[in-house]
DSSP file (Angstrom, degrees, kcal/mol; ACC not computed):
  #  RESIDUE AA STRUCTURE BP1 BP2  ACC     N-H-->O    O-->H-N    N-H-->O    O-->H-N    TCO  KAPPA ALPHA  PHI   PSI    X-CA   Y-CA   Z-CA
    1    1 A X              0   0    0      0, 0.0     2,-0.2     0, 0.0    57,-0.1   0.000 360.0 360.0 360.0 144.9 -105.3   98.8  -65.6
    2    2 A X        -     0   0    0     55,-1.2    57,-0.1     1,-0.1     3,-0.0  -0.683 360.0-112.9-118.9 170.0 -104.5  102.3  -67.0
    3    3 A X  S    S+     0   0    0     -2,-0.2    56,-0.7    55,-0.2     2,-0.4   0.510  97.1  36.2 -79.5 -10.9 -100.5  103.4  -67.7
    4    4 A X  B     -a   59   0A   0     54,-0.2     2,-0.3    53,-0.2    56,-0.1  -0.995  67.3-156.3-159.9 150.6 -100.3  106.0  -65.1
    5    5 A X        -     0   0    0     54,-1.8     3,-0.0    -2,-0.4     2,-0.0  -0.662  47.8 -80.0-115.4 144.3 -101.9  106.3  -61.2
    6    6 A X        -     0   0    0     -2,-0.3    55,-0.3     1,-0.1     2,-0.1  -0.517  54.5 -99.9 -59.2 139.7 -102.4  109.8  -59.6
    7    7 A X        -     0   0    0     30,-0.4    32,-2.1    53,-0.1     2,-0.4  -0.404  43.5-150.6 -60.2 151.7  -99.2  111.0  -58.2
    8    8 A X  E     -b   39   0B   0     53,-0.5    55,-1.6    30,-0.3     2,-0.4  -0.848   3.3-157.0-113.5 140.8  -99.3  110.2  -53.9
    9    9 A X  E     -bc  40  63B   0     30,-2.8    32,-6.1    -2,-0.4     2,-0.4  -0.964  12.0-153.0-137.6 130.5  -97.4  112.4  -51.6
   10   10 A X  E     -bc  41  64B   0     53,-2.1    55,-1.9    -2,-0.4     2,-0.5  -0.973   5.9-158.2-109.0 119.9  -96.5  110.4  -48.1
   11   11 A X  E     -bc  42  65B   0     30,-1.6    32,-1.6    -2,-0.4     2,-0.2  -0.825  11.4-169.1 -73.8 119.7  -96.1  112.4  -45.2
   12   12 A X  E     - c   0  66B   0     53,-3.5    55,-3.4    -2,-0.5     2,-0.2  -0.707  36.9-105.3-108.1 155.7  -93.9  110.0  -42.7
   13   13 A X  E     - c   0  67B   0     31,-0.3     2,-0.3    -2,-0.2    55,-0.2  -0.638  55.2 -98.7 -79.3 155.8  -93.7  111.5  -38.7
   14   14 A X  S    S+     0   0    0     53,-0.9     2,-0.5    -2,-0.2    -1,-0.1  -0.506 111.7  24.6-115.7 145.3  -90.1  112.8  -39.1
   15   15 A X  S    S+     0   0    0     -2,-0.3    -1,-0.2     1,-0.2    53,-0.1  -0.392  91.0 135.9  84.4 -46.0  -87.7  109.5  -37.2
   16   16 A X        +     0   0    0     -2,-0.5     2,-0.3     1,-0.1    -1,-0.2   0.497  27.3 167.9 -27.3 162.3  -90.5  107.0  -37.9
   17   17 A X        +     0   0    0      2,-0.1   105,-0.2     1,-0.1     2,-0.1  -0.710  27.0  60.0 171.9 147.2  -89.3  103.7  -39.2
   18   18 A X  S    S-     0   0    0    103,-1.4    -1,-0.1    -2,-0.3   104,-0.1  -0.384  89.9 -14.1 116.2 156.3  -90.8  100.1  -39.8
   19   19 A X        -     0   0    0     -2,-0.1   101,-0.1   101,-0.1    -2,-0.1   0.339  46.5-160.9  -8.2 163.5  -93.8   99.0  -42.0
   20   20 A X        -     0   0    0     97,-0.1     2,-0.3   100,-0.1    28,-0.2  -0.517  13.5-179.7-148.9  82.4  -96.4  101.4  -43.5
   21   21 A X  E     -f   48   0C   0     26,-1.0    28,-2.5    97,-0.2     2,-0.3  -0.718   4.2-170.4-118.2 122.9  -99.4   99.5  -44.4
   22   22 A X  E     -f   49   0C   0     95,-1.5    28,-0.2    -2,-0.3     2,-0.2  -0.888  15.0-144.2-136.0 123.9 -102.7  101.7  -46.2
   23   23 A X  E     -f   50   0C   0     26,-1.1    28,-0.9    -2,-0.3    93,-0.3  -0.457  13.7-152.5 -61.0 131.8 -105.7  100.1  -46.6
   24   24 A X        +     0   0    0     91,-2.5    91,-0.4    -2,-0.2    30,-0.3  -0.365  69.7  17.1 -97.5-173.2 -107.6  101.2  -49.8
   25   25 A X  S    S+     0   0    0     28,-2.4    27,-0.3     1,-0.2    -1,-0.2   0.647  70.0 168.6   3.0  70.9 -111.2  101.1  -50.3
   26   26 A X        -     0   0    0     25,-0.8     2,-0.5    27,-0.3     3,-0.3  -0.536  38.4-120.7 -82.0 153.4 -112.3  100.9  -46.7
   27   27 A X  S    S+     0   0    0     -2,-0.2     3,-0.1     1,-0.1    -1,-0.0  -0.840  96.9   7.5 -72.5 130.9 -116.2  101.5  -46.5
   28   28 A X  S    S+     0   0    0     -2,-0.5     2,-0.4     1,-0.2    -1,-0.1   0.733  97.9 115.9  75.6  19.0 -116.6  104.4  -44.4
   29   29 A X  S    S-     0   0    0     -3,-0.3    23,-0.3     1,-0.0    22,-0.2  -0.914  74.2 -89.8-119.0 145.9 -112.9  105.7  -43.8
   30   30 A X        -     0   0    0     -2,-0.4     2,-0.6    20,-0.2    23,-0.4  -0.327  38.8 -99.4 -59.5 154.5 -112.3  108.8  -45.1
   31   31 A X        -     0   0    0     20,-0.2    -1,-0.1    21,-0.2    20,-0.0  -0.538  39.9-102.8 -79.9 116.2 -111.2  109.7  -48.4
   32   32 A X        -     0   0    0     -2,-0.6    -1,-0.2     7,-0.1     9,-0.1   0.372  44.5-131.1 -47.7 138.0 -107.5  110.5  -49.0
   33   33 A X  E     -D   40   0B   0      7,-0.5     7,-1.0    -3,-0.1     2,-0.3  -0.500  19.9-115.1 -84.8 177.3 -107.2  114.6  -49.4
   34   34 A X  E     -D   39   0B   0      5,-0.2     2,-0.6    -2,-0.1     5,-0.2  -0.869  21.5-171.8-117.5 141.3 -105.3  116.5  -52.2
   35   35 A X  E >  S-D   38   0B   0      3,-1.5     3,-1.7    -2,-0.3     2,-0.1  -0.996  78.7 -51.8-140.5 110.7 -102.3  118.7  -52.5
   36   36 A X  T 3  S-     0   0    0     -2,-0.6     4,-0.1     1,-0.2    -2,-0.0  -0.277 119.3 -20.3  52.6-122.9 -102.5  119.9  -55.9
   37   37 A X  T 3  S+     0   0    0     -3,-0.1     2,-0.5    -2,-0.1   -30,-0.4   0.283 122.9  93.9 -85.5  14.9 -102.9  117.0  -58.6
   38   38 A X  E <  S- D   0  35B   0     -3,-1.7    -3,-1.5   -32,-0.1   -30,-0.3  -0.930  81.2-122.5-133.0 110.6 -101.5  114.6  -55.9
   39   39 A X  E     -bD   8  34B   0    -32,-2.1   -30,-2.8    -2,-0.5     2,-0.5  -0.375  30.6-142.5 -79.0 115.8 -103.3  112.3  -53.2
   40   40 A X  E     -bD   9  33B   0     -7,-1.0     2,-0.6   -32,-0.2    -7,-0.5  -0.587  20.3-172.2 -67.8 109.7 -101.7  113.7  -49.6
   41   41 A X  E     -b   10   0B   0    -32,-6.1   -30,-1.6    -2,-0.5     2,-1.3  -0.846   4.2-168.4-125.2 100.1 -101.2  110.4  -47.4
   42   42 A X  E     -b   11   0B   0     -2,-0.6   -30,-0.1   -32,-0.2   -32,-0.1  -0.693   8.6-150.4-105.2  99.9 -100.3  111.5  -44.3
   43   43 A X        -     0   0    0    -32,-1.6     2,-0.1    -2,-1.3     6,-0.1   0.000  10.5-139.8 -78.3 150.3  -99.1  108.3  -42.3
   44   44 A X    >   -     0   0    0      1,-0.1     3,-0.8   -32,-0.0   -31,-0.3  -0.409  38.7 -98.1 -87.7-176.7  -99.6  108.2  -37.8
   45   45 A X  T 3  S+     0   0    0      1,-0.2    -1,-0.1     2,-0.1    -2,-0.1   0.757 129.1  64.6 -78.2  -5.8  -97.1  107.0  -36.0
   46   46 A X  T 3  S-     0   0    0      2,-0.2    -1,-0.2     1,-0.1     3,-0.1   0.614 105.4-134.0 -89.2   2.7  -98.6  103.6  -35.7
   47   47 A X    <   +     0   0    0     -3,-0.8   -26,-1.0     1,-0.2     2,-0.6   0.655  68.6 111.2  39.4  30.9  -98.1  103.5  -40.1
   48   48 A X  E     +f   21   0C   0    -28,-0.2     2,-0.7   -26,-0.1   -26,-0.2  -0.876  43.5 168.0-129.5 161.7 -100.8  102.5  -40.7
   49   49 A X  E     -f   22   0C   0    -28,-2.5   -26,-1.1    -2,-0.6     2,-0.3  -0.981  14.2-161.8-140.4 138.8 -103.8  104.3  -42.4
   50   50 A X  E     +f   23   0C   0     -2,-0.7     2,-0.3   -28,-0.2   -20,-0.2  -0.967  22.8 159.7-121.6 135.2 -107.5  103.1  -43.9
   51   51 A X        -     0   0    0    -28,-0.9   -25,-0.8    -2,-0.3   -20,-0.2  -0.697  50.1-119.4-137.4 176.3 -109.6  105.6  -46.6
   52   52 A X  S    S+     0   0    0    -23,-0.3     2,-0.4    -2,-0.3   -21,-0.2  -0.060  72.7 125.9-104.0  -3.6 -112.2  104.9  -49.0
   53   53 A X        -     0   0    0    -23,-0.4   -28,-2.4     1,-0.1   -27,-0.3  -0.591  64.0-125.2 -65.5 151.2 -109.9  106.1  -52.0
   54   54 A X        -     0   0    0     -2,-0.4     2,-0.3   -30,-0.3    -1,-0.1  -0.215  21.5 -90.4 -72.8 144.1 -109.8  103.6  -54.1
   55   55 A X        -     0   0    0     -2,-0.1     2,-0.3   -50,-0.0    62,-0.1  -0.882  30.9-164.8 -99.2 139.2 -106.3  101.5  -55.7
   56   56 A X        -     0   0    0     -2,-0.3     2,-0.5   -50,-0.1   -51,-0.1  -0.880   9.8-162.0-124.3 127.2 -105.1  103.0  -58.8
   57   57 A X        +     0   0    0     -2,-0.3   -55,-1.2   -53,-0.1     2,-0.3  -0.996  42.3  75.4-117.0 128.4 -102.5  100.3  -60.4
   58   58 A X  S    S-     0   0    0     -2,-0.5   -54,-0.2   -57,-0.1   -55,-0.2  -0.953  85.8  -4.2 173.7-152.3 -100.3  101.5  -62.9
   59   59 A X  B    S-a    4   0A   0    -56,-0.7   -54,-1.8    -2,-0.3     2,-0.2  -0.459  77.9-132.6 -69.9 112.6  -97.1  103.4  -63.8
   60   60 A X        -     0   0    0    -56,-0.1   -53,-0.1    -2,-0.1     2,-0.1  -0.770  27.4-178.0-110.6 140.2  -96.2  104.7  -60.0
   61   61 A X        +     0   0    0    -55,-0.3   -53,-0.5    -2,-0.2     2,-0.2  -0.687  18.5 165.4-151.5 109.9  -95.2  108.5  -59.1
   62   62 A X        -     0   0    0    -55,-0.2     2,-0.5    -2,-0.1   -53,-0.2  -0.696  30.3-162.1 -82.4 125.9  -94.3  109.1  -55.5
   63   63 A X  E     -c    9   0B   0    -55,-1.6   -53,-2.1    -2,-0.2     2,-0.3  -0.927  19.1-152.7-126.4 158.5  -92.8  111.6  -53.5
   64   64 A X  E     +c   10   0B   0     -2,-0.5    12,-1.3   -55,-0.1     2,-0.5  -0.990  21.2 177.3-116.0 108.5  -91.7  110.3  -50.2
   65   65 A X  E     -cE  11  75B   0    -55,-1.9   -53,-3.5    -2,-0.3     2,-0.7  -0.896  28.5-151.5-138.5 103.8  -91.4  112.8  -47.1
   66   66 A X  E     -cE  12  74B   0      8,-5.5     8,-2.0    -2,-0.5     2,-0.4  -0.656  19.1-160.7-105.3 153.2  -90.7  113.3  -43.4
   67   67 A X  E     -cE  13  73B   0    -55,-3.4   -53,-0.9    -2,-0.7     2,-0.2  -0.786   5.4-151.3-114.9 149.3  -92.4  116.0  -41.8
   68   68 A X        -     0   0    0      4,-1.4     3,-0.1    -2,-0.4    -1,-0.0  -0.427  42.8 -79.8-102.3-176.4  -91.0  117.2  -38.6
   69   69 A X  S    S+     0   0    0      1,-0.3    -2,-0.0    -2,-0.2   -56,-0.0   0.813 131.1  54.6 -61.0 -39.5  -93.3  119.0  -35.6
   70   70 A X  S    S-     0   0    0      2,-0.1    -1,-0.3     1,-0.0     3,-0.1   0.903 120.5-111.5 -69.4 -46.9  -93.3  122.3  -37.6
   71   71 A X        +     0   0    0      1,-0.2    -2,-0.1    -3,-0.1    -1,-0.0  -0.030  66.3 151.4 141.4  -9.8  -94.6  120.6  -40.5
   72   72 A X        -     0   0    0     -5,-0.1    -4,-1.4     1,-0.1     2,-0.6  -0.152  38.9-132.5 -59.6 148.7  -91.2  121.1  -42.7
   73   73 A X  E     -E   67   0B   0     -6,-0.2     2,-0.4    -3,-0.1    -6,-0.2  -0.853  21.8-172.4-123.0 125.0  -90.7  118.5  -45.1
   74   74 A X  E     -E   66   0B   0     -8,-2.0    -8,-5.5    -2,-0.6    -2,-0.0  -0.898  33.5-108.9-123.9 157.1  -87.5  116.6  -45.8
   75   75 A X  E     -E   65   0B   0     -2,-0.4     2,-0.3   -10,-0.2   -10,-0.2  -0.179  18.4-150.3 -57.8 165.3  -87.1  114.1  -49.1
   76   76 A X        -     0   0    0    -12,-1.3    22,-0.1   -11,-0.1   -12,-0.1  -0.803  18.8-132.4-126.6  90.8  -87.1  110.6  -48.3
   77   77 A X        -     0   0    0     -2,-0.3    22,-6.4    20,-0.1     2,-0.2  -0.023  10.1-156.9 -70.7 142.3  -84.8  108.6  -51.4
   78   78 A X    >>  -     0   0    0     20,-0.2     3,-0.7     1,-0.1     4,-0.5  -0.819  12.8-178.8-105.9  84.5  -86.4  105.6  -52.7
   79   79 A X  G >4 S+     0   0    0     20,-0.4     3,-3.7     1,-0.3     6,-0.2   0.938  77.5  61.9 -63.6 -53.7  -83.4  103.5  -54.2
   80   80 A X  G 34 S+     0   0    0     19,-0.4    -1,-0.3     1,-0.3     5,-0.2   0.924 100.0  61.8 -54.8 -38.3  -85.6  100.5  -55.6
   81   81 A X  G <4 S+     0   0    0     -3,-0.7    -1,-0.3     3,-0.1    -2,-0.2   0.944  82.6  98.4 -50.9 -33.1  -87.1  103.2  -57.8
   82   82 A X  S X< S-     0   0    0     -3,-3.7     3,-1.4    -4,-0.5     2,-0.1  -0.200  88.1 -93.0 -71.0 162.4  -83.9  104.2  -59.7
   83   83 A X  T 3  S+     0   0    0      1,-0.2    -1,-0.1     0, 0.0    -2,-0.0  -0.325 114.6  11.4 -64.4 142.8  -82.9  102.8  -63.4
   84   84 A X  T 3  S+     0   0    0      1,-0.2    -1,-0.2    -3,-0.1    -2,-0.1   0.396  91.3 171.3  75.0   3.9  -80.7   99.7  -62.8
   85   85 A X    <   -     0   0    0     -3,-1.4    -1,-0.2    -5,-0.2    -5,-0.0  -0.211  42.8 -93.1 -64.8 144.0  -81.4   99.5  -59.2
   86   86 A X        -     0   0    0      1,-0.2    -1,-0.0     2,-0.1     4,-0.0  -0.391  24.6-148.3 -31.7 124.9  -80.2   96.0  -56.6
   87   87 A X  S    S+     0   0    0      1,-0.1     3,-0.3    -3,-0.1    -1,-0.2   0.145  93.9  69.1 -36.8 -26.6  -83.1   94.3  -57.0
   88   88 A X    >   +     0   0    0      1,-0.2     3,-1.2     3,-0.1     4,-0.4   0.636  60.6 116.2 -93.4 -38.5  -81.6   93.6  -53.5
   89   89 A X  G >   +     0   0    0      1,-0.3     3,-0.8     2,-0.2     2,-0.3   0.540  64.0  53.1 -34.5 -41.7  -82.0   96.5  -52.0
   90   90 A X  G 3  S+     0   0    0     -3,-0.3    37,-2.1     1,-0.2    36,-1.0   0.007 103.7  66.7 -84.1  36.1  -84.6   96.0  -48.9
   91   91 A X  G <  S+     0   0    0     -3,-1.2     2,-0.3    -2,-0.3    -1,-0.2  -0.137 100.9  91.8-125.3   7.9  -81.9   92.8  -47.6
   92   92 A X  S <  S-     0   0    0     -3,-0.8     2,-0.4    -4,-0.4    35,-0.0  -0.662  81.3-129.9 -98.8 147.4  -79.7   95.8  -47.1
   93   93 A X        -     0   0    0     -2,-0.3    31,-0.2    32,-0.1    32,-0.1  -0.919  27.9-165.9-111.5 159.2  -78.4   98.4  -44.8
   94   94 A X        -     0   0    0     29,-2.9    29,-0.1    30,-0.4     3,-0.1  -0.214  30.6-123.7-114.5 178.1  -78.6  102.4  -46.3
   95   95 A X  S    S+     0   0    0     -2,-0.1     2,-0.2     1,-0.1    28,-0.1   0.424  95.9  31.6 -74.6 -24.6  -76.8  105.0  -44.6
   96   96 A X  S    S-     0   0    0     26,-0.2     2,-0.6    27,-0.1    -1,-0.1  -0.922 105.2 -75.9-139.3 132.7  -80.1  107.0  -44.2
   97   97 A X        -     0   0    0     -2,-0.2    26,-0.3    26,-0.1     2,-0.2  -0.482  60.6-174.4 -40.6 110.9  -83.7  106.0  -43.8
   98   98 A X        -     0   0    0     24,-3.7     2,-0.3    -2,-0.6   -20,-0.2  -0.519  30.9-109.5 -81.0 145.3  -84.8  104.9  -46.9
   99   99 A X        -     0   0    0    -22,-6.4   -20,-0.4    -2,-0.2   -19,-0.4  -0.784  45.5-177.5 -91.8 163.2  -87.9  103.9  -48.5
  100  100 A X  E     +G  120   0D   0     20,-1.1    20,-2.8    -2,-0.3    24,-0.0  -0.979  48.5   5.2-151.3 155.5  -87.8  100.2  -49.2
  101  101 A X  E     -     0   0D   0     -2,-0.3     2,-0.3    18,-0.2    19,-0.2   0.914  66.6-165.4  33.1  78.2  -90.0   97.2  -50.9
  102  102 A X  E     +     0   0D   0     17,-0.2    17,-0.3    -3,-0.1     2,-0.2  -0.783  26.9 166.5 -75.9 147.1  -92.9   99.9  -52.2
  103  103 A X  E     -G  118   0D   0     15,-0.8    15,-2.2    -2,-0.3     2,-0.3  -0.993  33.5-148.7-142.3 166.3  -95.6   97.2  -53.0
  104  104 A X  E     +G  117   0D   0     -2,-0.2    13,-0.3    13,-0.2     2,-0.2  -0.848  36.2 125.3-108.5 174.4  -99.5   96.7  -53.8
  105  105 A X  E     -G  116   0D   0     11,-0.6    11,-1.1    -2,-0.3     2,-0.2  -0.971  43.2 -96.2-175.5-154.4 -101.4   94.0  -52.9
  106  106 A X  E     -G  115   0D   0     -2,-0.2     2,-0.4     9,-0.2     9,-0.2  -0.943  14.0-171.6-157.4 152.1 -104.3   92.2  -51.5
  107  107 A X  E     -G  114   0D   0      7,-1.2     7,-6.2    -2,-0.2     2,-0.5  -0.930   5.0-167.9-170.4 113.7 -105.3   90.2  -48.3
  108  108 A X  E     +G  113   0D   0     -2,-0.4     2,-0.2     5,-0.2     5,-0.2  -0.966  28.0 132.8-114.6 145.7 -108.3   88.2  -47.8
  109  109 A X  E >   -G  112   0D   0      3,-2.4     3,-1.6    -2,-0.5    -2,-0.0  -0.792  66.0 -46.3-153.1-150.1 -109.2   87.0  -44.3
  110  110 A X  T 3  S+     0   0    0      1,-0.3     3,-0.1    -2,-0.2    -1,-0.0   0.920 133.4  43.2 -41.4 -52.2 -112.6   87.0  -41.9
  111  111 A X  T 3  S-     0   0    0      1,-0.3    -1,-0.3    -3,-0.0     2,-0.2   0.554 117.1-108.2 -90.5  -5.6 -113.6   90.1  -42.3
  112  112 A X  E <   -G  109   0D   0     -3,-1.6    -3,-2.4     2,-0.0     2,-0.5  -0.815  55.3  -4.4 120.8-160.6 -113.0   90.4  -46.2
  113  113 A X  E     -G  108   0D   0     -2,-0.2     2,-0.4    -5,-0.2    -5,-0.2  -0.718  52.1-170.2-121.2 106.6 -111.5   91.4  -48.8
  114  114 A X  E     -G  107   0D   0     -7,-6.2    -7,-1.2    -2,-0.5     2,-0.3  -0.864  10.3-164.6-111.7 145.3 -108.4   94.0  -48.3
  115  115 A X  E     +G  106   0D   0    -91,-0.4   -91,-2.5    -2,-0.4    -9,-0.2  -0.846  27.1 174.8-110.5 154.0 -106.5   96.0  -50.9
  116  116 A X  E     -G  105   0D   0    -11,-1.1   -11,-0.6    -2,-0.3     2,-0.4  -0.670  31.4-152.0-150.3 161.8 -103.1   97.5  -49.5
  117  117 A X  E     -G  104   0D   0    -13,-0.3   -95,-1.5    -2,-0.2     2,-0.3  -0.887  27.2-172.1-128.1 145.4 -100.1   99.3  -50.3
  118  118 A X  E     +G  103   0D   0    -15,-2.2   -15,-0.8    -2,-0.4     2,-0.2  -0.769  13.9 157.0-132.8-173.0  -97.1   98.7  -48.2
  119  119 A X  E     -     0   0D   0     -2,-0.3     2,-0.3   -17,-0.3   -18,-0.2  -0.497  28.7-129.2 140.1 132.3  -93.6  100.0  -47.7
  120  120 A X  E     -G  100   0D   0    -20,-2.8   -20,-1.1   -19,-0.2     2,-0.6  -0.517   9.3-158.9-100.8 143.7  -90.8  100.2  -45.1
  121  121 A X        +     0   0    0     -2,-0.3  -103,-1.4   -22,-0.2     2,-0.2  -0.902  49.7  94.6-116.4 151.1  -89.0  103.5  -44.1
  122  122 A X  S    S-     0   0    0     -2,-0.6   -24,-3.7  -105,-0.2   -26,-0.2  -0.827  89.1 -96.0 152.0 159.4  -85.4  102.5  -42.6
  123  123 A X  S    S+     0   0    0    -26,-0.3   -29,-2.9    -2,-0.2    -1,-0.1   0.516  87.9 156.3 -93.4   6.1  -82.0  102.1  -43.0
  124  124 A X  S    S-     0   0    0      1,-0.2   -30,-0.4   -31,-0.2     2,-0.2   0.223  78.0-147.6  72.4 171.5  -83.1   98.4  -43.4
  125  125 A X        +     0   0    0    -32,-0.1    -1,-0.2   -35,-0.1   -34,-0.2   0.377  35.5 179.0 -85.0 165.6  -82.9   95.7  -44.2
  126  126 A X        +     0   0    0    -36,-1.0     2,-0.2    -2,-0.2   -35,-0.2   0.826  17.2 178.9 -96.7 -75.7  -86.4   95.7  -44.4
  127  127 A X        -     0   0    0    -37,-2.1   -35,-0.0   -35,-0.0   -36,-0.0  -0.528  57.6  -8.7 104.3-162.5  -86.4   92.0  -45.7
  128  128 A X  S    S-     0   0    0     -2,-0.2     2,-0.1     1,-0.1   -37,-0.0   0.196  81.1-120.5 -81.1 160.6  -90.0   90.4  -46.3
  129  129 A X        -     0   0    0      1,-0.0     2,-0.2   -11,-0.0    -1,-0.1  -0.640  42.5 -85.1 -92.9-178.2  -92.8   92.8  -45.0
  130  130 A X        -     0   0    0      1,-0.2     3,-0.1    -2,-0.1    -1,-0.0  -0.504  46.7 -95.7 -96.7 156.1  -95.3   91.1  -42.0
  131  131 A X        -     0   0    0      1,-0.2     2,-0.3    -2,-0.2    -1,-0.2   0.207  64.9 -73.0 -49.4 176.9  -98.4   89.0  -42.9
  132  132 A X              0   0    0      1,-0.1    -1,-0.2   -24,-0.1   -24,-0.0  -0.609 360.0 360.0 -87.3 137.9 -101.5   91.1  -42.9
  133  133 A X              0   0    0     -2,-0.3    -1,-0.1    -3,-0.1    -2,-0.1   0.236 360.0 360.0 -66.5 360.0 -102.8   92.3  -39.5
């Protein structure tokens, strides 16, 4: 595992809210595109997305975004990120959609073997994310 991941920029549909599940190393899905040094993940409404990029584990930096119909982009705060943060935070309600419970992970079932990130946009609580789909 290396100390530091390519930076991700997530384009969220501007209101969205609920799970965001992308599959990594699909065979045959395309491969995530780039906006500068930074892998562009541009989420549907349904959240969920498959490419053939690969999972990078390490030391995570994420910018979080909802894009309206024009394509303007407002920030989306990740509280769980910050120094000292509630640990608590996705059993909570925000004031604002937030992002909540960023995680990685992996999910074997019939069809094989999946690698994942997940994360909830909301004003929560998000509370435990859903089994794999």
């Amino acid at each position: 595992m290396s100390d530091s991941v390519t930076p991700c920029v997530y384009l969220i549909p501007e209101g969205f809210t609920g799970w965001v599940t992308i599959e990594l190393a699909v065979a045959g899905a395309p491969p995530l595109p780039r906006e500068r040094e930074a892998r562009l993940i541009a989420v549907p409404p349904s959240g969920r997305v498959r490419t053939s990029s690969p999972q990078e584990l390490g030391i995570v930096d994420h910018q979080f975004w909802f894009v309206d119909p024009r394509g303007r982009r407002t920030a989306i705060d990740e509280p769980e990120s910050h120094h000292g943060a509630d640990p608590n935070a996705a059993w909570q309600t925000h004031p604002h959609p937030v992002v909540l419970g960023f995680c990685t992970g992996e999910a074997l079932d019939a069809s094989g073997r999946h690698l994942f990130e997940r994360f909830y946009i909301g004003a929560g609580p998000a509370g435990d994310p859903p089994g794999w789909p």
